[in-house]
C-alpha positions, 0 to 999 in steps of 0.5 A, spaced: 733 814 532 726 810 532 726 808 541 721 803 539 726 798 535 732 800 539 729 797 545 726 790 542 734 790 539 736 792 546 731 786 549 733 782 544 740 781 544 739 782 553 735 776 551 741 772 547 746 773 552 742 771 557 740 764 553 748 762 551 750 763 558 745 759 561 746 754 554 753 754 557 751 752 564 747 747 563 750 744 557 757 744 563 751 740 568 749 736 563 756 734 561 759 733 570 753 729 570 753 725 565 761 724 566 759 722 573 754 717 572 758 713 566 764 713 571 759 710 577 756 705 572 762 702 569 766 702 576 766 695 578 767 692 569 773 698 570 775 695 577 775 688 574 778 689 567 784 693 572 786 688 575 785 682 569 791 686 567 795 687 573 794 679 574 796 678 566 803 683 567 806 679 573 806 673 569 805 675 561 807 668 559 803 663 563 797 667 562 798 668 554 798 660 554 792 660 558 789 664 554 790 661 547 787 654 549 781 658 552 783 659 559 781 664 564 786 662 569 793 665 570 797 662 575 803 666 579 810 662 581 808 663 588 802 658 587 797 662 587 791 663 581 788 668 579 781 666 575 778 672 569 771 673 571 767 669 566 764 676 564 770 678 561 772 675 553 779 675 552 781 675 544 789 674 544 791 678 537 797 678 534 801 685 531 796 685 525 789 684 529 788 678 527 784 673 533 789 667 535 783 664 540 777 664 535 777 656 535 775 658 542 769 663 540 765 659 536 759 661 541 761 668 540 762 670 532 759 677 533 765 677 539 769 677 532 767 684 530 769 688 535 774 694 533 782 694 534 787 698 534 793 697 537 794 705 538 787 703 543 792 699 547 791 702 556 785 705 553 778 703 556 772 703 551 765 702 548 766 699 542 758 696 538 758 690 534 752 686 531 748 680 535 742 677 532 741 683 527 741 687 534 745 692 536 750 690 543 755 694 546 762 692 549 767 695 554 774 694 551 780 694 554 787 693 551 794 690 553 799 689 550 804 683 551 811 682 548 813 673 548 821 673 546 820 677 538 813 677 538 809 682 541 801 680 543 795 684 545 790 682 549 783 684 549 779 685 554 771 685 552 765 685 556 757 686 555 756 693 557 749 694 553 744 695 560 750 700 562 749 704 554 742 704 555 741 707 562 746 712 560 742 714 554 737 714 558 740 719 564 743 723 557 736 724 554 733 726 561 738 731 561 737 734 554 729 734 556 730 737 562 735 742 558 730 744 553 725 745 557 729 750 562 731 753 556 724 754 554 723 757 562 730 761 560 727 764 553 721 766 557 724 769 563 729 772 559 724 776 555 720 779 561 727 780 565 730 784 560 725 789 560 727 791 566 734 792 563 732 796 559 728 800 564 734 804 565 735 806 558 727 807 558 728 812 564 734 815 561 730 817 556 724 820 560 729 824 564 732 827 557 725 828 556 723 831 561 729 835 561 728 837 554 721 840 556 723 844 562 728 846 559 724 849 553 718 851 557 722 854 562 727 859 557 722 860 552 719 865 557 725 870 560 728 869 552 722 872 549 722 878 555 730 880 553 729 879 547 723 884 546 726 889 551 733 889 547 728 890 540 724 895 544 731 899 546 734 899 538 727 902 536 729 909 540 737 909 540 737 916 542 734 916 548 737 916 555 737 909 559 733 912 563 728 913 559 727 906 558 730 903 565 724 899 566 725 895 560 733 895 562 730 891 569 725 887 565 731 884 562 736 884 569 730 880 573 730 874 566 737 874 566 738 873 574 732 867 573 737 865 568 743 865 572 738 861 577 736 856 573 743 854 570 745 854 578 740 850 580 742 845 574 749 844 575 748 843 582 743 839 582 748 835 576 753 835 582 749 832 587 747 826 582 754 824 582 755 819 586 764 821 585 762 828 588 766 828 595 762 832 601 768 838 604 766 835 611 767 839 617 764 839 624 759 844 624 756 847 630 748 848 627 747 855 633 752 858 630 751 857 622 744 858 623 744 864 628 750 867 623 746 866 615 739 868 618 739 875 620 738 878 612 732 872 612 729 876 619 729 882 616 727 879 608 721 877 614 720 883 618 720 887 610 713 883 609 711 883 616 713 877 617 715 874 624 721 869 624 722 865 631 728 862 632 729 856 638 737 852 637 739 848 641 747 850 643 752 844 642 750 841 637 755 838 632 755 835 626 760 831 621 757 836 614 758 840 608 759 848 611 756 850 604 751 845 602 747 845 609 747 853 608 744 852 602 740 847 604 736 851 610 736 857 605 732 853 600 727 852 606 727 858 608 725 862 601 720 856 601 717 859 607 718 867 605 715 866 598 709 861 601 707 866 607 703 871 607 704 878 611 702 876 618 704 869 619 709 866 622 715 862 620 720 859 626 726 854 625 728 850 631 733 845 632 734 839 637 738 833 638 734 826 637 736 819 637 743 821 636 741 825 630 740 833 629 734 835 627 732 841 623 725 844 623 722 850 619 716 850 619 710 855 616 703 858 616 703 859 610 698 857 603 700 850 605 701 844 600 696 839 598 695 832 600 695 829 593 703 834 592 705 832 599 709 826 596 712 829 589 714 836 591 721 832 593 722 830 585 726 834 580 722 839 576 716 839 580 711 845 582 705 846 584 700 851 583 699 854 590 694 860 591 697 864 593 704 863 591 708 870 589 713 867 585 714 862 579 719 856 581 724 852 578 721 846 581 729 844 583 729 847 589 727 842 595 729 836 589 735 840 591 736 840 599 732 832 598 739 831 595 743 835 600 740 831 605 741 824 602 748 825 601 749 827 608 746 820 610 739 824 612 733 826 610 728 830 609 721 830 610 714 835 609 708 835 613 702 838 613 703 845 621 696 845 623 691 849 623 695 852 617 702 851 613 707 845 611 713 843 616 720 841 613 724 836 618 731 835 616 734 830 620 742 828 619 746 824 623 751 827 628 757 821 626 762 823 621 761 817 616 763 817 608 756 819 605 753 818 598 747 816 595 
């Protein structure tokens, strides 16, 4: 798979998504705003033409003679009057369209040419129509009239063109502006969806990563069990103990092994976020002062000193299993990094409502340039010294423990000499997870 290409398509496609919803957004603003603006400016011309038409209905009969002799009065039998404002033209039209009061538009012929149909009848409109070779707007409305057999339509124009022209200002405005923003989009849709991909990106520099380790660090125990079970076929009638040392060398490679795959599969457990923590409350003088002793002696075989200060009673809400593996991860670091003589001590104590776990060291130390990268997977620093080639997952590891507990772990340097862990977790039982 070229990675290349399949990240621009990626971007490409984050990128068109990204356009068509915010296409869609502006084009629903562009379409609520110009809705509300037509309806604001046509209101009063609406509001009239309503009221024209209650007016005409409460007495059809007087107001079609009215209007068909050129009137814009309508009288009630009340003796009240009602006068159509002059902004209004009536066209009286008959079931086949035609204009009956035309005698009284002599002034107004381009009036003749506005559109109808009697389906338009309760609807309001802009209709065009040619005035002085120029364009003019109209704003319709249509009522139908029934006098004895026949049946009318009266309706109702008014000039709307310095309306239409605002509207297709409002409406250009918002195109402009649209197109702009989108232009913005098309850019921010670029640079955002790079870090849509980071994912993708990091997934594949963790696959990498993994790919490599994995490779660097199986091609070495592989090839020592591979030349020692050659070795062992080139003298089949000899007896094991004979060639014993070659049965240890591939012992010691399948153990690291083992070791490596452990670590791989808990450190996979960990990531996951769905993995649940077995919690219970857990007295840490009691779990350390019970899981130490093969640590003290391991200590005292090397000429090491081990001191152990605990605070008694106190408990915390954690995982029985992983808080043991997690000071036995501290306490192989500090074995493998002291030398004869040295002296490594665990304390704990109660702190702002959190329990605090130290180990500290006097051992080879750790540079400051690695202070900051030994928590991350797969790291290994090349310390003077050092007695034993690590996996680089071991305190990535107890990072993971520690975070999925709600706490963490931190290192600094233990002047004058060695590395001090701190491991600070919180005494509340809660739901953990990273």
């Amino acid at each position: 798979m070229d990675r290349k290409n399949f990240l621009l398509r990626r971007r490409l496609q984050y990128m068109g998504i990204l356009f068509v919803v915010f296409l869609v957004l502006f084009c629903i603003f562009d379409f609520i705003v110009y809705s509300i603006s037509a309806s604001a400016l046509y209101e009063e011309i609406d509001s009239q033409m309503s009221q024209a038409e209650e007016h005409i209905r409460q007495n059809p009969e007087d107001a079609l003679d009215n209007f068909l002799n050129g009137r814009n009065i309508i009288y009630h039998e009340n003796g009240s009057s009602y006068v159509i404002t002059y902004r209004i033209f009536l066209l009286v039209r008959d079931e086949e369209g035609n204009i009956l009061n035309s005698d009284y538009l002599t002034s107004f012929d381009y009036m003749l040419n506005i559109d109808f149909s009697p389906s338009d009848s309760g609807k309001l409109l802009t209709e065009r129509t040619q005035r002085n070779s120029a364009t003019r707007s109209y704003r319709t409305y249509t009522v139908p009239l029934s006098a004895g057999e026949d049946t009318y339509y009266i309706q109702l124009a008014t000039d709307s063109t310095d309306i239409e022209e605002s509207l297709t200002i409002i409406l250009n405005v918002l195109l402009q502006c649209t197109a702009a923003s989108m232009l913005l989009v098309l850019i921010a849709g670029w640079y955002l969806s790079k870090s849509l991909v980071q994912g993708v990106t990091e997934a594949w520099s963790k696959q990498d990563e993994f790919i490599s380790y994995a490779s660097h660090e199986l091609r070495s125990p592989l090839a020592v069990i591979h030349s020692s079970l050659e070795l062992l076929l080139e003298s089949p009638g000899k007896k094991i103990i004979d060639r014993s040392d070659l049965i240890m060398n591939s012992l010691s490679e399948t153990s690291r092994l083992r070791k490596m795959t452990s670590n791989l599969l808990e450190m996979v457990q960990l990531q996951a976020s769905e993995m649940h923590l077995r919690l219970e409350q857990v007295d840490l003088e009691t779990l350390i002062g019970n899981f130490i002793e093969p640590f003290r002696y391991q200590a005292e075989t090397v000429g090491t000193r081990l001191e152990v200060q605990l605070q008694p009673r106190l408990t915390l809400a954690a995982d029985k299993q992983l808080l043991t593996e997690l000071l036995a991860i501290l306490l192989e670091n500090a074995l493998k990094y002291t030398e004869p003589g040295g002296l490594i001590r665990v304390r704990t104590r109660k702190g702002d409502n959190r329990a605090i776990l130290t180990v500290s060291d006097s051992g080879v130390g750790i540079s400051d340039e690695a202070m900051d990268k030994i928590f991350t997977r797969f790291y290994r620093e090349e310390r003077h010294q050092s007695k034993a080639d690590g996996s680089g997952l071991g305190l990535y590891i107890a990072s993971l423990i520690a975070q999925r507990h709600g706490g963490r772990i931190t290192a600094e340097h233990n002047h004058p000499k060695g590395t001090v862990f701190t491991v600070s977790l919180p005494l509340r039982q809660r739901n953990f997870s990273i």
